[in-house]
N, CA, C and O atoms as CSV, one atom per row, in Angstrom:
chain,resi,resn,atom,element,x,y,z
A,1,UNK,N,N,-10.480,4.028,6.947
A,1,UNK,CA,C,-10.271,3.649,5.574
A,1,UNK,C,C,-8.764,3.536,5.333
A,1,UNK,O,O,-7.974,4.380,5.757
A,2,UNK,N,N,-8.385,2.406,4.600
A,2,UNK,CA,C,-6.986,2.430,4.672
A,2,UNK,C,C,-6.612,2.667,2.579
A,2,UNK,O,O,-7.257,2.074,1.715
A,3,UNK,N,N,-5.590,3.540,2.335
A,3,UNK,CA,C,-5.497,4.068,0.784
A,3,UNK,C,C,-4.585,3.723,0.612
A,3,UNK,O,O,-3.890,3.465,1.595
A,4,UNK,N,N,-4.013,3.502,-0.815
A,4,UNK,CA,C,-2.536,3.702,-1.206
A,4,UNK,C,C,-2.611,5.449,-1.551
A,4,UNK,O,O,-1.949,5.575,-2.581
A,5,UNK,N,N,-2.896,6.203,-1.319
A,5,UNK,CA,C,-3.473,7.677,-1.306
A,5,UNK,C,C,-2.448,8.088,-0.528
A,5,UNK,O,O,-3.072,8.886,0.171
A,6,UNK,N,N,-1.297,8.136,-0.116
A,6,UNK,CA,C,-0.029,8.657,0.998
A,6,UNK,C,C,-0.048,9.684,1.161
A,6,UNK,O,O,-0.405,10.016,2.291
A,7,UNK,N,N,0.331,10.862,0.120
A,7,UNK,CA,C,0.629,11.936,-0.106
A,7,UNK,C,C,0.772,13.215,1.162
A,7,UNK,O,O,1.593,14.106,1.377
A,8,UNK,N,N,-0.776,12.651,1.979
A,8,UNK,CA,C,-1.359,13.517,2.720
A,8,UNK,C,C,-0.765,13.323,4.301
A,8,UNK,O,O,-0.482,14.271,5.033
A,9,UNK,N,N,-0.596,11.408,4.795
A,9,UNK,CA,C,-0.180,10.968,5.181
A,9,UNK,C,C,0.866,11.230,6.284
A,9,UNK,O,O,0.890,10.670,7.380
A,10,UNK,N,N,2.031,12.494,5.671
A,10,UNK,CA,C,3.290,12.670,6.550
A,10,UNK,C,C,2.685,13.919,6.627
A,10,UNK,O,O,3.333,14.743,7.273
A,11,UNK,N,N,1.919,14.195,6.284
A,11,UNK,CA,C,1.497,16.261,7.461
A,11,UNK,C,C,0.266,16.326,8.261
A,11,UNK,O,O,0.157,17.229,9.091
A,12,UNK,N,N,-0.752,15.391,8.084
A,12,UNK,CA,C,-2.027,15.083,8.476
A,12,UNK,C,C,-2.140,14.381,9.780
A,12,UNK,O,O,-2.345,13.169,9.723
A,13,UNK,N,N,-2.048,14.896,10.851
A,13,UNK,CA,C,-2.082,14.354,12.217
A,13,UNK,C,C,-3.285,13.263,11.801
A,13,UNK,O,O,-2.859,12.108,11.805
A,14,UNK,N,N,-4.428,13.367,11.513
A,14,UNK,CA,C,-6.097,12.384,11.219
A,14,UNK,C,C,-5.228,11.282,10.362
A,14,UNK,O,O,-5.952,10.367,9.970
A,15,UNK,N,N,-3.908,11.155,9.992
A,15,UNK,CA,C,-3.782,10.011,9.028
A,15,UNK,C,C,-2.527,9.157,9.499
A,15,UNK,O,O,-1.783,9.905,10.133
A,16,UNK,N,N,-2.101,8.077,9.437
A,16,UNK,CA,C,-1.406,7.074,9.720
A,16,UNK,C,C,-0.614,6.285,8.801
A,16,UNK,O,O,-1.241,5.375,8.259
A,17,UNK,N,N,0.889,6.430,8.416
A,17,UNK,CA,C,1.249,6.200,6.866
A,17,UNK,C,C,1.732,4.526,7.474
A,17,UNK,O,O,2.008,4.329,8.658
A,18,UNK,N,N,1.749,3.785,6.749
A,18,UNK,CA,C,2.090,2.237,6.562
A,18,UNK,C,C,3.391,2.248,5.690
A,18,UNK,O,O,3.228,2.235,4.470
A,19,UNK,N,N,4.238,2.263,6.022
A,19,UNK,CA,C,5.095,2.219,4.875
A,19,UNK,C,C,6.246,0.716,4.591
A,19,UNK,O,O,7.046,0.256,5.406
A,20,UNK,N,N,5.968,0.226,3.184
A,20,UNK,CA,C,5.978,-1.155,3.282
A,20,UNK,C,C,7.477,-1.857,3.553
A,20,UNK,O,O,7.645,-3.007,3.961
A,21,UNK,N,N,8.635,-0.786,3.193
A,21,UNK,CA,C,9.902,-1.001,3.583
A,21,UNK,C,C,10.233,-0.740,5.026
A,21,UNK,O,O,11.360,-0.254,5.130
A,22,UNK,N,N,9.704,-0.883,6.006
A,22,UNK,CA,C,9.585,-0.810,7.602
A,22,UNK,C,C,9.171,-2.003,7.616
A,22,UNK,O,O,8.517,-2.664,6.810
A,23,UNK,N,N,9.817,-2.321,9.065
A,23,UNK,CA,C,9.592,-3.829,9.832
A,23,UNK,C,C,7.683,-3.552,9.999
A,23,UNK,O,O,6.845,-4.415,9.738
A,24,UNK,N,N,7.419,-2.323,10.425
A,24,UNK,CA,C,5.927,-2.261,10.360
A,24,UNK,C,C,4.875,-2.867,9.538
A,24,UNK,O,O,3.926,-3.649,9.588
A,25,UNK,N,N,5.832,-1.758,8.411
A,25,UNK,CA,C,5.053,-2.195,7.200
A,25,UNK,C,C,4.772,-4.062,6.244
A,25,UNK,O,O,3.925,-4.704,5.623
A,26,UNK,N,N,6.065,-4.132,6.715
A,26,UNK,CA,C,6.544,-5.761,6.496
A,26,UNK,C,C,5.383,-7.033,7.602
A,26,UNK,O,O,4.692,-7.954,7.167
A,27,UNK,N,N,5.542,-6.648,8.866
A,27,UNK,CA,C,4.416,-6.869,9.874
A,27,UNK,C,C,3.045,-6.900,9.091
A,27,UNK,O,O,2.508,-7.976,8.828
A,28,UNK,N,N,2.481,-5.654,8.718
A,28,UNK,CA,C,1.138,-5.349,8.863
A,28,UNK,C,C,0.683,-6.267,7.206
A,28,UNK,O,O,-0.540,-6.223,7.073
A,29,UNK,N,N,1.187,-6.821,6.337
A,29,UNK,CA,C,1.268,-7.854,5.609
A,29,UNK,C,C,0.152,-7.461,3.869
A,29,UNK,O,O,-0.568,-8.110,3.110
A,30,UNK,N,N,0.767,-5.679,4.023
A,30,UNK,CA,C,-0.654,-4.829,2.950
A,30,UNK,C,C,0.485,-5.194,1.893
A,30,UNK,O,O,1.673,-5.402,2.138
A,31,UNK,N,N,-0.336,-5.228,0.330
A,31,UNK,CA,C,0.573,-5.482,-1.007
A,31,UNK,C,C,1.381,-3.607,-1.164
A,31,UNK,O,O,2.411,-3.590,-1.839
A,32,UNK,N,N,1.067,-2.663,-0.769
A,32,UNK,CA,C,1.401,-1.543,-1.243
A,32,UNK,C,C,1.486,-0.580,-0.059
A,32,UNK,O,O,0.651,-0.683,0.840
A,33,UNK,N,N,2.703,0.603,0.012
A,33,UNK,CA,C,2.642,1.624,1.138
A,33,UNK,C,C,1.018,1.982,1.376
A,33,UNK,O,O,0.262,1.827,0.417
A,34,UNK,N,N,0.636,2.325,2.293
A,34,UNK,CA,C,-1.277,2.963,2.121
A,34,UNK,C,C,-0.793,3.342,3.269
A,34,UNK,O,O,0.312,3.072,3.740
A,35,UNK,N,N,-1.775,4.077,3.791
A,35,UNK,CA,C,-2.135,5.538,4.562
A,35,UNK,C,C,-3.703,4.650,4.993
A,35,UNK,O,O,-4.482,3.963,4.332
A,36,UNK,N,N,-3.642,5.182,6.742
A,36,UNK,CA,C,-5.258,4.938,7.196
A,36,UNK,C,C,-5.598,6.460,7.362
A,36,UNK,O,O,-4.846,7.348,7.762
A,37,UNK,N,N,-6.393,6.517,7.117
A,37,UNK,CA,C,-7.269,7.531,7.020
A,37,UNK,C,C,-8.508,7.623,7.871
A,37,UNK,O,O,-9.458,6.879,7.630
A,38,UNK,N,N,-8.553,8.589,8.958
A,38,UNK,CA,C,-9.130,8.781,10.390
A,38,UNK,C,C,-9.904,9.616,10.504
A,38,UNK,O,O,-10.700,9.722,11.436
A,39,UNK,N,N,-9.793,10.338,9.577
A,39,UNK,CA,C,-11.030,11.765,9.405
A,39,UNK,C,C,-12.501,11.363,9.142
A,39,UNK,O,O,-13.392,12.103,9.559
A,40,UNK,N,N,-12.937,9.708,8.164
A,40,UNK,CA,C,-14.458,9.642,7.985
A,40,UNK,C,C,-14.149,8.542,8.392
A,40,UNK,O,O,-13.504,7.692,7.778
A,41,UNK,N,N,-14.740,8.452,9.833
A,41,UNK,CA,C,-14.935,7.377,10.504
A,41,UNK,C,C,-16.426,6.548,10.324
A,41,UNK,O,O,-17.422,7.272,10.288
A,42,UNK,N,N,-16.659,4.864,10.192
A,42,UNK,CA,C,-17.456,4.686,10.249
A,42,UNK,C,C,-17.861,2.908,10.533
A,42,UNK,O,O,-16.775,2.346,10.669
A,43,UNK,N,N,-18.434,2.391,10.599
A,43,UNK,CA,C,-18.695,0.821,11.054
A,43,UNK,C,C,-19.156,0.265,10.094
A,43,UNK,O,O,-20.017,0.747,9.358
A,44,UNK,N,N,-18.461,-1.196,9.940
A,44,UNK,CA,C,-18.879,-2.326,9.024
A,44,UNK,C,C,-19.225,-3.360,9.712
A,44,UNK,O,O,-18.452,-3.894,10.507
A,45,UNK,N,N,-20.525,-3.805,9.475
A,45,UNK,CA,C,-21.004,-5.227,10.112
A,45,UNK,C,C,-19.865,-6.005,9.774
A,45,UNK,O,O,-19.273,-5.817,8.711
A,46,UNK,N,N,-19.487,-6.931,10.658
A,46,UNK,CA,C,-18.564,-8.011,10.373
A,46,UNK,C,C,-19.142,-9.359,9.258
A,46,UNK,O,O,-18.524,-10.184,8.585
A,47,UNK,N,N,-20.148,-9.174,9.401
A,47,UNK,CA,C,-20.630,-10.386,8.159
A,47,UNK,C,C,-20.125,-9.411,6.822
A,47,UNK,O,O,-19.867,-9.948,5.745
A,48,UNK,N,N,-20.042,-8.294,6.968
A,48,UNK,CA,C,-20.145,-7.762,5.105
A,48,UNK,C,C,-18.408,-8.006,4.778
A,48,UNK,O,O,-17.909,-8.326,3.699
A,49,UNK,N,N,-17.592,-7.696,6.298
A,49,UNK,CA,C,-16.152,-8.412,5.948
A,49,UNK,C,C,-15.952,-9.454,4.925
A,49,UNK,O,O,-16.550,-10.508,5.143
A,50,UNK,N,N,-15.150,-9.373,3.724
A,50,UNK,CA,C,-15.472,-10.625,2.452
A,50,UNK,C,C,-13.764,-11.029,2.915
A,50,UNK,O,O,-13.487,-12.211,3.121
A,51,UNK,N,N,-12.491,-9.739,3.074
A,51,UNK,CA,C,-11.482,-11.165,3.262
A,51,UNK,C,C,-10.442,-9.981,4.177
A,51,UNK,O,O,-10.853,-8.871,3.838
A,52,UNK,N,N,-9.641,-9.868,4.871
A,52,UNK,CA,C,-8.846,-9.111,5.292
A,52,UNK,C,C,-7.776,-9.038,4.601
A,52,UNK,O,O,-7.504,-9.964,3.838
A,53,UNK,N,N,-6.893,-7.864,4.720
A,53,UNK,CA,C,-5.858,-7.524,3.647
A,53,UNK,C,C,-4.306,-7.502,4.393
A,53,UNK,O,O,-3.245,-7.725,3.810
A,54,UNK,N,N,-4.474,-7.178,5.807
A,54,UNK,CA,C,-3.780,-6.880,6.611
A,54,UNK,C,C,-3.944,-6.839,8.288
A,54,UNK,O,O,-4.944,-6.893,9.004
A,55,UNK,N,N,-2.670,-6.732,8.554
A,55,UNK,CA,C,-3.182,-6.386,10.494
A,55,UNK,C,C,-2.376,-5.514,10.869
A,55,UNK,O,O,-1.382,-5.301,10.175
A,56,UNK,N,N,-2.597,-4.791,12.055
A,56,UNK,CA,C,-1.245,-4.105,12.299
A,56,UNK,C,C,-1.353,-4.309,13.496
A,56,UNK,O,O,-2.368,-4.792,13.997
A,57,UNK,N,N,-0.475,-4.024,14.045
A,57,UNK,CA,C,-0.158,-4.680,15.922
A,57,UNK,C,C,0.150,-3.724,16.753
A,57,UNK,O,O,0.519,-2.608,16.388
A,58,UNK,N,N,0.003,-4.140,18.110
A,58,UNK,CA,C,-0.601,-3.138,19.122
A,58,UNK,C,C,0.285,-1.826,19.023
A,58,UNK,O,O,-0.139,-0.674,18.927
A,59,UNK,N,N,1.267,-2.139,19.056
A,59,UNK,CA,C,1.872,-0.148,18.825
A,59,UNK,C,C,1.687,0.733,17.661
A,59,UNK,O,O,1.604,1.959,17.727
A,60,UNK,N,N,1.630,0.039,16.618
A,60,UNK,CA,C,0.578,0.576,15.215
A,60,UNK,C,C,-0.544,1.331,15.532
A,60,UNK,O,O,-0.840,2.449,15.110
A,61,UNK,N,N,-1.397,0.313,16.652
A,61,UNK,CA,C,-2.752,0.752,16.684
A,61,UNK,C,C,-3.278,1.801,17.679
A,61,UNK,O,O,-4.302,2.470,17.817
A,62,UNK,N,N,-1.785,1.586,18.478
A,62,UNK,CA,C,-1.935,3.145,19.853
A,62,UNK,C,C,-1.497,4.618,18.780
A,62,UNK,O,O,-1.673,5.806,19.047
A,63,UNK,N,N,-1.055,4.173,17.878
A,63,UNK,CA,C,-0.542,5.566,17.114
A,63,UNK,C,C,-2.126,5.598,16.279
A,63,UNK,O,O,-2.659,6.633,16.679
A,64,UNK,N,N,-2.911,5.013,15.464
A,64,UNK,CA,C,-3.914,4.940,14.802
A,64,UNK,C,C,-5.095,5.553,15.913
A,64,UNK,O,O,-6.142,6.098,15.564
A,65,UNK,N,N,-4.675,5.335,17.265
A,65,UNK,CA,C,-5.840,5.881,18.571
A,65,UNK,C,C,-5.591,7.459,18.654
A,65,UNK,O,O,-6.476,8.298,18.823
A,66,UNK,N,N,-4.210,7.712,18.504
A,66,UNK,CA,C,-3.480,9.032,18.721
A,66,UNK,C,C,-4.489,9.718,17.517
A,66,UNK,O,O,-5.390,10.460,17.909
A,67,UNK,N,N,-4.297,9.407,15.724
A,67,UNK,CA,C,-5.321,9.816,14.688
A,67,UNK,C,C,-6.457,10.299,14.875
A,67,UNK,O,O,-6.795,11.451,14.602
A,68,UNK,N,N,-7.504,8.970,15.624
A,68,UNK,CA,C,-8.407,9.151,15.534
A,68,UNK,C,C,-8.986,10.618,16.350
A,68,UNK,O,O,-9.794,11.501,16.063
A,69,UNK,N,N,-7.894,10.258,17.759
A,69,UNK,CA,C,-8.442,11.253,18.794
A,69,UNK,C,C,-8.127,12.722,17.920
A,69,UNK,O,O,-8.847,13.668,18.243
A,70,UNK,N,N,-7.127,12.964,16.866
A,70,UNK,CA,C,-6.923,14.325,16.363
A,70,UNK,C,C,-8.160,14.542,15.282
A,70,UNK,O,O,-8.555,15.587,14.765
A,71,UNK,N,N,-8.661,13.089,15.114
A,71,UNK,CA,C,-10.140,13.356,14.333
A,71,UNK,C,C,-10.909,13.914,14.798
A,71,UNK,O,O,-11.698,14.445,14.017
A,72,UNK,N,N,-11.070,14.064,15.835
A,72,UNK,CA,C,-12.444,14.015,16.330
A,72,UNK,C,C,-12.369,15.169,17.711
A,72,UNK,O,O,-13.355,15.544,18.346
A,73,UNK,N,N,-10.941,15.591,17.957
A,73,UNK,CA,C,-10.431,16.776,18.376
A,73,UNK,C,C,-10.473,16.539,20.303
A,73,UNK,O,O,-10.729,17.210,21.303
A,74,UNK,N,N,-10.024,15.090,19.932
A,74,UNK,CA,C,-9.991,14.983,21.861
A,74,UNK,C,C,-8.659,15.186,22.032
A,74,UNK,O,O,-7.952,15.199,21.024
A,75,UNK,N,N,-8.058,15.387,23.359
A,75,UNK,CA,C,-6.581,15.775,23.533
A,75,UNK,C,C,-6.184,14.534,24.576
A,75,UNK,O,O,-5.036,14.434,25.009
């Protein structure tokens, strides 16, 4: 789940901050800083997809792998 919800963001190993004044954040193409959020993981059929908001790119998404694995408590 991706939030404008930050707060939690910079102490929460399960979370991933976007922040929009970074070349990252500038990259990943979201209207507002947001936070992914890794703790309630879950699947969306791709037909219910209505429009994408953003992307983030492959070194984004090895740190978002790093999250998940502290979700779910693999090392």
């Amino acid at each position: 789940m991706i939030t404008t919800a930050t707060r939690r963001a910079e102490t929460e190993p399960t979370q991933f901050m976007i922040e929009l004044g970074t070349a990252r954040g500038r990259q990943a193409g979201l209207l507002h800083t947001s936070a992914v959020k890794c703790e309630n993981l879950f699947t969306v059929h791709q037909d219910l997809i209505r429009r994408t908001i953003g992307r983030l790119g492959t070194a984004a998404m090895s740190e978002i792998d790093v999250c998940v694995k502290a979700s779910l408590g693999i090392k």
